[in-house]
Backbone as CSV, one residue per row, in Angstrom:
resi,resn,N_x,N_y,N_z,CA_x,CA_y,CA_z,C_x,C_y,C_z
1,UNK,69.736,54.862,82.058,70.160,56.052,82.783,69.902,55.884,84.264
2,UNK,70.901,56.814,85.307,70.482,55.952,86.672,69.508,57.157,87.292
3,UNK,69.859,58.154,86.745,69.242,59.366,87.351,69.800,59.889,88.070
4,UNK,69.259,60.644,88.922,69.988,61.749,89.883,70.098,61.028,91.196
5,UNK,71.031,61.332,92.001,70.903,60.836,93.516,69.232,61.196,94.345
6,UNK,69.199,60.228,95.155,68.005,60.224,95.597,68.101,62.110,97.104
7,UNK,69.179,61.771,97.160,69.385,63.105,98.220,71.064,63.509,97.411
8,UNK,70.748,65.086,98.041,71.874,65.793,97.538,73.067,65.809,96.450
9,UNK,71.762,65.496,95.187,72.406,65.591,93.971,73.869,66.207,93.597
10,UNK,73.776,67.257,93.933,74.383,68.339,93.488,75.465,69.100,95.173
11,UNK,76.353,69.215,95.072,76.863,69.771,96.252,78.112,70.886,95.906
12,UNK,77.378,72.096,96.075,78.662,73.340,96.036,79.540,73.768,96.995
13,UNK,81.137,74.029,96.845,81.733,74.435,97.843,82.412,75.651,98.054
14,UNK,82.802,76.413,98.133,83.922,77.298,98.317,85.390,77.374,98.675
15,UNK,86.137,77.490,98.406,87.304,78.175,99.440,88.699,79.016,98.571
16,UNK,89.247,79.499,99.395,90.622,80.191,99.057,91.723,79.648,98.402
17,UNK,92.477,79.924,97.408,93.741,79.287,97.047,94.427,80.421,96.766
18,UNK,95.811,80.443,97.588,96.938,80.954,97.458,97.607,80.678,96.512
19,UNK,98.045,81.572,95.339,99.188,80.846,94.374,100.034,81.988,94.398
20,UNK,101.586,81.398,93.808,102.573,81.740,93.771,102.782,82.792,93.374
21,UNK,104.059,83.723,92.538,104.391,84.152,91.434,104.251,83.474,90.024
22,UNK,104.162,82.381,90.265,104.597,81.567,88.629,102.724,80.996,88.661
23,UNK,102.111,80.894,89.692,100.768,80.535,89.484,100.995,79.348,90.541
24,UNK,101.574,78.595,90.631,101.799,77.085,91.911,101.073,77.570,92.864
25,UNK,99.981,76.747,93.264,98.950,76.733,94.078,100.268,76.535,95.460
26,UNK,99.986,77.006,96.659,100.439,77.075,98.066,99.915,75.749,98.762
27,UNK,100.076,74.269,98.903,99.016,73.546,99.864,99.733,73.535,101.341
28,UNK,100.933,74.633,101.831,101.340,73.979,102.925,101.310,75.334,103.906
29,UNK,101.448,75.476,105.040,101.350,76.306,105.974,102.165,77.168,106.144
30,UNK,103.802,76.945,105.616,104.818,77.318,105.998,105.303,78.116,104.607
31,UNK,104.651,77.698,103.378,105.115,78.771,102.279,104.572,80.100,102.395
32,UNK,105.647,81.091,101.794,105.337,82.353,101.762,105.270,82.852,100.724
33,UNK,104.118,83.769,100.032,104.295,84.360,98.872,104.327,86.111,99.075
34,UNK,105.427,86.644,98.295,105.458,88.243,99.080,104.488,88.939,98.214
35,UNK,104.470,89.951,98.839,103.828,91.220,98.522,104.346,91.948,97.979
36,UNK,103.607,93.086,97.830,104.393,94.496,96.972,103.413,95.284,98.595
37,UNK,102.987,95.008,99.554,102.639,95.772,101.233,103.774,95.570,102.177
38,UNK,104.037,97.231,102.685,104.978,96.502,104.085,104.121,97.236,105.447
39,UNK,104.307,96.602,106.306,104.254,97.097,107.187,104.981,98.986,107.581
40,UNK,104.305,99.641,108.448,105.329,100.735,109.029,106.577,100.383,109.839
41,UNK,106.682,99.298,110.052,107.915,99.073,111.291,108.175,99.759,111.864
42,UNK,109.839,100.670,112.273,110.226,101.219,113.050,109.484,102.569,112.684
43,UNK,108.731,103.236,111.690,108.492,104.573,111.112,109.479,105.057,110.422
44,UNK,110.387,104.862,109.975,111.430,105.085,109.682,111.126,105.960,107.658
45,UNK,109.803,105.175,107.281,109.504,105.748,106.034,110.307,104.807,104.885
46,UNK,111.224,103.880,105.674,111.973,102.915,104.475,111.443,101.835,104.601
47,UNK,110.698,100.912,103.630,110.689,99.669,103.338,111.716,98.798,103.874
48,UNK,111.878,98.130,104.887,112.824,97.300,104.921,112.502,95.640,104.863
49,UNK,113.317,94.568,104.242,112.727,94.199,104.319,111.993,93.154,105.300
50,UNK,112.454,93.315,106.839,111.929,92.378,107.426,110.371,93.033,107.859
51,UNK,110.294,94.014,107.109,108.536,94.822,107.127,107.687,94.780,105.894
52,UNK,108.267,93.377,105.068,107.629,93.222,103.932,106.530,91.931,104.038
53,UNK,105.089,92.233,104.013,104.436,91.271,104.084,104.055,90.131,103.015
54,UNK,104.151,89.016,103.613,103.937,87.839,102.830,102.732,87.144,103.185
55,UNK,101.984,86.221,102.173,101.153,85.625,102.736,101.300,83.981,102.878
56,UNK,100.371,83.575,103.696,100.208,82.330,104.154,99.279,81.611,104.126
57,UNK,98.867,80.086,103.764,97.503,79.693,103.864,97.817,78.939,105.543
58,UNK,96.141,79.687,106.114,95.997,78.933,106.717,95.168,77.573,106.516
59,UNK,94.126,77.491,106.353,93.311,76.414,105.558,92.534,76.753,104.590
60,UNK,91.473,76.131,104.239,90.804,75.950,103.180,90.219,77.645,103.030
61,UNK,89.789,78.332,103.956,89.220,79.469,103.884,89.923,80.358,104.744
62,UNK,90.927,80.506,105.008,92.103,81.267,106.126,92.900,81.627,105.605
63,UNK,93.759,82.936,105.399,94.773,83.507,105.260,95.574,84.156,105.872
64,UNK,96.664,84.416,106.178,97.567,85.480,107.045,98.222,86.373,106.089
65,UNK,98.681,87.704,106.650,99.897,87.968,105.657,100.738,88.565,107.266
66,UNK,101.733,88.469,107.125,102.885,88.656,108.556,104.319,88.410,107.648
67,UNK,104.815,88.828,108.764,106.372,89.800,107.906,107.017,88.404,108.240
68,UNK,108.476,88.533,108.190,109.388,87.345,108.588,109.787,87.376,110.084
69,UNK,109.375,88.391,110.560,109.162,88.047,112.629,107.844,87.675,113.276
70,UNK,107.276,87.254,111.951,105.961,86.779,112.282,104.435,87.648,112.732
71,UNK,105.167,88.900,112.248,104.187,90.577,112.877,102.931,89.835,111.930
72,UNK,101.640,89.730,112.240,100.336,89.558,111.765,99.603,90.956,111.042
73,UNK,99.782,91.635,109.682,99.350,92.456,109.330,98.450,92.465,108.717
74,UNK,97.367,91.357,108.134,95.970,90.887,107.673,95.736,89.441,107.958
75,UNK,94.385,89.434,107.766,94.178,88.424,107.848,92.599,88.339,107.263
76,UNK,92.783,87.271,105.954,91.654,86.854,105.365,91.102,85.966,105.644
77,UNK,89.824,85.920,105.621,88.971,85.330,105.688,87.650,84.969,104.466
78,UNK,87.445,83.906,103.972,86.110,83.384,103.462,84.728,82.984,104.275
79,UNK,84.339,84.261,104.475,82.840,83.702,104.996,82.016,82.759,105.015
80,UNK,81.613,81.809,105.202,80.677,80.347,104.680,79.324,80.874,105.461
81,UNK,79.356,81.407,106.342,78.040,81.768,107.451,76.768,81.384,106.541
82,UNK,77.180,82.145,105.559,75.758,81.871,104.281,76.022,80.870,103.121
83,UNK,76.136,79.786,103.125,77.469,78.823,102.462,76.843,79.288,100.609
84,UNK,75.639,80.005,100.065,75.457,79.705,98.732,76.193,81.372,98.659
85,UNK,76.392,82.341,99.558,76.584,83.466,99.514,77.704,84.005,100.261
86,UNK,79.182,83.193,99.879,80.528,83.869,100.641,80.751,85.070,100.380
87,UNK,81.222,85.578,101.930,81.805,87.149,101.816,83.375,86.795,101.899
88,UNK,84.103,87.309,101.672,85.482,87.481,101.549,86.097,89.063,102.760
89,UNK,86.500,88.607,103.650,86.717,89.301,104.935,88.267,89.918,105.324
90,UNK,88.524,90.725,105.247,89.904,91.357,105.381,89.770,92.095,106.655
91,UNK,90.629,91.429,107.521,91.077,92.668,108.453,92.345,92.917,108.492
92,UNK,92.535,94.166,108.768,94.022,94.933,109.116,94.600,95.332,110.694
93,UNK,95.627,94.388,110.979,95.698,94.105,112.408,96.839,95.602,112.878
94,UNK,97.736,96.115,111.707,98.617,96.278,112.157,99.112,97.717,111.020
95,UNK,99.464,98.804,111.138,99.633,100.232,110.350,100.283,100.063,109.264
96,UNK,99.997,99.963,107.813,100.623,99.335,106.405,101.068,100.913,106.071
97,UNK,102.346,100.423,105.391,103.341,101.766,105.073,102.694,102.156,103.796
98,UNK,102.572,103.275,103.799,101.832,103.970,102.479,102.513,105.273,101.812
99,UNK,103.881,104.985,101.743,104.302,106.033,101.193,104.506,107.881,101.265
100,UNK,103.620,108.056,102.330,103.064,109.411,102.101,103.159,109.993,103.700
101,UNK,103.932,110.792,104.090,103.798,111.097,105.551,102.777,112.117,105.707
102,UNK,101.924,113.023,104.208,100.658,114.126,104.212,101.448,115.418,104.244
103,UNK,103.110,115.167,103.543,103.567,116.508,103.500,103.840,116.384,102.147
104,UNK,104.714,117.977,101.563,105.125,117.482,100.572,104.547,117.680,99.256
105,UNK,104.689,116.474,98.608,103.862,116.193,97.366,102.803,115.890,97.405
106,UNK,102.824,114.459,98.862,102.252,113.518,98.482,101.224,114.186,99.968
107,UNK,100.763,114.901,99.988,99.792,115.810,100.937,98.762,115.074,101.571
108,UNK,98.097,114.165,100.524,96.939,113.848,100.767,97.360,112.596,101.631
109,UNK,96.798,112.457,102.317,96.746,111.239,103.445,95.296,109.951,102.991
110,UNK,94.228,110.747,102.223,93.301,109.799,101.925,93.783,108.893,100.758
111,UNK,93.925,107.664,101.164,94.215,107.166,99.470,94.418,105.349,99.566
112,UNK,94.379,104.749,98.766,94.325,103.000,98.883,95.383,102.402,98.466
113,UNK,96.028,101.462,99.099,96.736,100.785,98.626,96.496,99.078,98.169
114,UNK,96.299,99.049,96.730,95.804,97.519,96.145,96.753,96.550,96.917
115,UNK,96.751,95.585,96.995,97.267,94.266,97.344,97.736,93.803,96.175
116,UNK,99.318,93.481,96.057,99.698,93.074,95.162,100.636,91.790,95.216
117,UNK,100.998,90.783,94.232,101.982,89.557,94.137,103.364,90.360,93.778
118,UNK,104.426,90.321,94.455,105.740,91.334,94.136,106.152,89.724,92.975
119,UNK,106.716,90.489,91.891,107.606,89.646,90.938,107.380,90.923,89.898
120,UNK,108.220,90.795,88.660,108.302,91.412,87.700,107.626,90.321,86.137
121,UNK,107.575,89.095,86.504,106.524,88.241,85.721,105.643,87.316,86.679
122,UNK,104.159,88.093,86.391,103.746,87.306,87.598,102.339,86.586,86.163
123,UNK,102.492,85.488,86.714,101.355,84.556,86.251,100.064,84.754,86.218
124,UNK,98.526,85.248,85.255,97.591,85.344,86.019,96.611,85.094,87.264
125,UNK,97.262,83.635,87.032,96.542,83.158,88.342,97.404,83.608,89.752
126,UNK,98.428,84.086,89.880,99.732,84.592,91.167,98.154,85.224,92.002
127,UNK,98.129,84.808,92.887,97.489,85.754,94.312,96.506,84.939,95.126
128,UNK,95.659,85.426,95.432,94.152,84.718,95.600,93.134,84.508,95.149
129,UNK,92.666,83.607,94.925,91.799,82.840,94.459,90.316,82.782,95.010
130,UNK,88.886,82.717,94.748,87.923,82.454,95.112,87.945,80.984,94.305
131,UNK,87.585,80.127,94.778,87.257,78.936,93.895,85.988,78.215,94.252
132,UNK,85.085,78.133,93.252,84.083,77.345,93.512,83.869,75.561,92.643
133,UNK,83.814,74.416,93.555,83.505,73.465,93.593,82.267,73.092,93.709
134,UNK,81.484,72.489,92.305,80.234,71.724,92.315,80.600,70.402,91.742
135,UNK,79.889,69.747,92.502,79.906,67.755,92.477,78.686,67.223,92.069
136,UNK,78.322,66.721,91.462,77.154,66.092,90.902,77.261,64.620,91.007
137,UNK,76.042,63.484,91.768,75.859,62.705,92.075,74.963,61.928,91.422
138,UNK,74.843,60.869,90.523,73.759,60.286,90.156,73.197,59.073,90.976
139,UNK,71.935,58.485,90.548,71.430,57.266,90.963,72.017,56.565,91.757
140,UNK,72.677,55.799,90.865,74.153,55.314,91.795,75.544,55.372,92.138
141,UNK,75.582,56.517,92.727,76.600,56.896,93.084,77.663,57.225,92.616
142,UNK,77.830,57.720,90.994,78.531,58.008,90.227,78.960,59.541,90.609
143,UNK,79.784,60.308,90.510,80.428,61.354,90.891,80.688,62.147,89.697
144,UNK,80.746,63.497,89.296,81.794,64.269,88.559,81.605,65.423,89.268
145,UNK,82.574,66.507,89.231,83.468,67.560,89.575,83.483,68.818,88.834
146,UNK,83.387,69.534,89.044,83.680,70.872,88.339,84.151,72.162,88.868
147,UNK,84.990,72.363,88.525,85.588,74.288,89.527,86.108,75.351,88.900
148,UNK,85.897,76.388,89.478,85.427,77.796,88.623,86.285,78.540,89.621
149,UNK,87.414,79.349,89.005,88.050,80.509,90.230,88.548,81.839,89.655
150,UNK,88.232,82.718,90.403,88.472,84.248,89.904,89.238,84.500,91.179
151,UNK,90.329,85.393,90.249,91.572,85.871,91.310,91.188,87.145,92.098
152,UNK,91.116,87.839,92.836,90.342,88.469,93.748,91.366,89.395,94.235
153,UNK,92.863,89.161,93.877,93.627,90.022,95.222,94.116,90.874,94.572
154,UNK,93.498,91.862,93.262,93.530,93.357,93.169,92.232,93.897,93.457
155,UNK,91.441,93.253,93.797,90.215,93.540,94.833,90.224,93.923,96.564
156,UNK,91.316,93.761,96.779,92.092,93.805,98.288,92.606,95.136,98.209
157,UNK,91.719,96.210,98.998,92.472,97.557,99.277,92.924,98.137,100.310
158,UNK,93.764,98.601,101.181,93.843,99.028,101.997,93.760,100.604,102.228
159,UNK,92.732,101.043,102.830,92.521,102.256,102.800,93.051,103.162,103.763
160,UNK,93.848,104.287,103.797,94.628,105.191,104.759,94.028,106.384,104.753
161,UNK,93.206,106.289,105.794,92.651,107.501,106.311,93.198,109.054,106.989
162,UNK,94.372,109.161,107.085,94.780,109.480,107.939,94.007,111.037,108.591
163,UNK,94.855,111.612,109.860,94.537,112.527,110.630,93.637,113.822,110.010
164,UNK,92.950,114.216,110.435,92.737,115.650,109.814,92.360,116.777,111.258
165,UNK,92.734,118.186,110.914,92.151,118.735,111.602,92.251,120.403,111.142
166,UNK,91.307,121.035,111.656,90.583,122.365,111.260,90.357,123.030,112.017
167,UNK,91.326,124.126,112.075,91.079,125.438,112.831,91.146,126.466,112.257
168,UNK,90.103,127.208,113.335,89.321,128.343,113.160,88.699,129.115,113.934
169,UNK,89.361,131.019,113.779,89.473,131.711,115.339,88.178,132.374,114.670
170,UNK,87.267,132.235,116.154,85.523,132.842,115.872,86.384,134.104,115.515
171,UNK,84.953,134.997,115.122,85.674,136.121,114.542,85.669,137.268,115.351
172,UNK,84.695,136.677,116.824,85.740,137.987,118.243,86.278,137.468,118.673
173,UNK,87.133,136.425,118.841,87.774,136.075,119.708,88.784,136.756,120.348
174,UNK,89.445,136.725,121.476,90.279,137.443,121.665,91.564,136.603,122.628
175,UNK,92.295,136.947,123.124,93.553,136.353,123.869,93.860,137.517,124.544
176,UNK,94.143,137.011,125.871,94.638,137.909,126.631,95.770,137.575,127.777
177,UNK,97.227,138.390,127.137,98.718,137.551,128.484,98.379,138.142,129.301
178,UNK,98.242,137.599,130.439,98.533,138.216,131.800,100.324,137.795,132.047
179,UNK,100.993,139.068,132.779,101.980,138.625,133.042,102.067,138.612,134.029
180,UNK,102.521,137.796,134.499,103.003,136.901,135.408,104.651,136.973,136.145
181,UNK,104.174,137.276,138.015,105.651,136.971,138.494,105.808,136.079,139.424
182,UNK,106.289,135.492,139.457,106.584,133.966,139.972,107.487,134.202,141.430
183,UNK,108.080,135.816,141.352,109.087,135.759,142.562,108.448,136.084,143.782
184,UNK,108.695,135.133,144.824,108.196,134.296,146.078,108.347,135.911,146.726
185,UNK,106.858,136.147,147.510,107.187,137.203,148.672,108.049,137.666,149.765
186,UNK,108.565,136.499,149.879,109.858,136.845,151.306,111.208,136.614,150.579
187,UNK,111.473,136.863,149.180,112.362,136.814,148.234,112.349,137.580,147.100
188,UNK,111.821,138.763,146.975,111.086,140.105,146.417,112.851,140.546,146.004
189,UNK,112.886,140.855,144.263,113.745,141.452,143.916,113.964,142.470,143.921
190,UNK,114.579,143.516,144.091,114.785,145.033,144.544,114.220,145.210,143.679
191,UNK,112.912,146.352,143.424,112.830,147.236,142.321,111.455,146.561,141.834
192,UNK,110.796,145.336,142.449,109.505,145.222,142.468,108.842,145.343,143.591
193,UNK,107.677,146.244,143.428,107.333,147.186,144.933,105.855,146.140,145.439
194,UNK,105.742,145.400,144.017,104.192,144.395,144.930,104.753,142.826,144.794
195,UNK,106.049,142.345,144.696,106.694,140.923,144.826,105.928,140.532,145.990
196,UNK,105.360,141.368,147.142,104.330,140.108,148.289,103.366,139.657,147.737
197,UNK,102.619,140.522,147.124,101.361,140.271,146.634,101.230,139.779,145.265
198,UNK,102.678,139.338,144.945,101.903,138.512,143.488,101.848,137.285,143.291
């Protein structure tokens, strides 16, 4: 038996994998896999689709999602900062259409929208991936491999906060018109007797 490597037996890694609809892992920069998220675009309240976001790998731990004019509307990230303890990092660059203008039916403005793979048969593995890589090293330099990945991107929410506001007249309040005449003193309409003085 050779035993274990004399240094760094064992070596764990992390990173992201993009897969398809059908499950096909993404390895290139320029593929796009869509969404069931669009952007707001013009406000218009219609999905169109050059406001439909797709995603992109950037590398090993990088993601984009941006429409087909290239609008940047997330962007993921895999944390390594703590390499035995990745965070998984979403920001939202850009206003995601949510259905609901807070009239209506659909009133409520608080509410999430999951991240989804658009297809009507989508593969389990279709989305993102956490994947973890451990390598094991013996004595002499013998190698084996092992990797473990959980799909993560109905874990991706986008949350819409929207506006609120609350009014409420104290209970003396009061209002009071003054009326008001605007006509200039040396231009006094017949039949108003203080037009200098107002």
């Amino acid at each position: 038996r050779d035993g274990a490597a004399a240094s760094s037996p064992s070596v764990t890694s992390y990173g992201l994998v993009l897969r398809d609809a059908t499950g096909a892992a993404i390895t290139d920069t320029v593929t796009g896999v869509a969404t069931t998220l669009y952007i707001t675009g013009n406000g218009d309240n219609v999905n169109d689709a050059n406001e439909l976001i797709s995603l992109y790998r950037v590398d090993d731990t990088h993601l984009v999602g941006k429409t087909s004019d290239g609008t940047v509307a997330l962007r993921i990230t895999l944390d390594l900062t703590t390499p035995a303890d990745p965070v998984l990092v979403v920001d939202q660059v850009v206003a995601i259409a949510d259905n609901s203008d807070g009239s209506g039916a659909l009133v409520e403005h608080d509410h999430a929208l999951t991240l989804a793979i658009a297809g009507s048969e989508l593969a389990g593995t279709a989305g993102i991936s956490v994947v973890k890589t451990t390598t094991v090293t013996d004595g002499d330099g013998d190698t084996a491999s092992d990797s473990a990945q959980v799909n993560v991107t109905a874990s991706i929410t986008v949350e819409d906060d929207g506006p609120e506001v609350d009014v409420a007249a104290a209970s003396q309040a009061t209002l009071t018109l003054a009326r008001l005449d605007e006509t200039p003193g040396s231009s006094a309409v017949l039949g108003d007797a203080n037009a200098g003085s107002d």
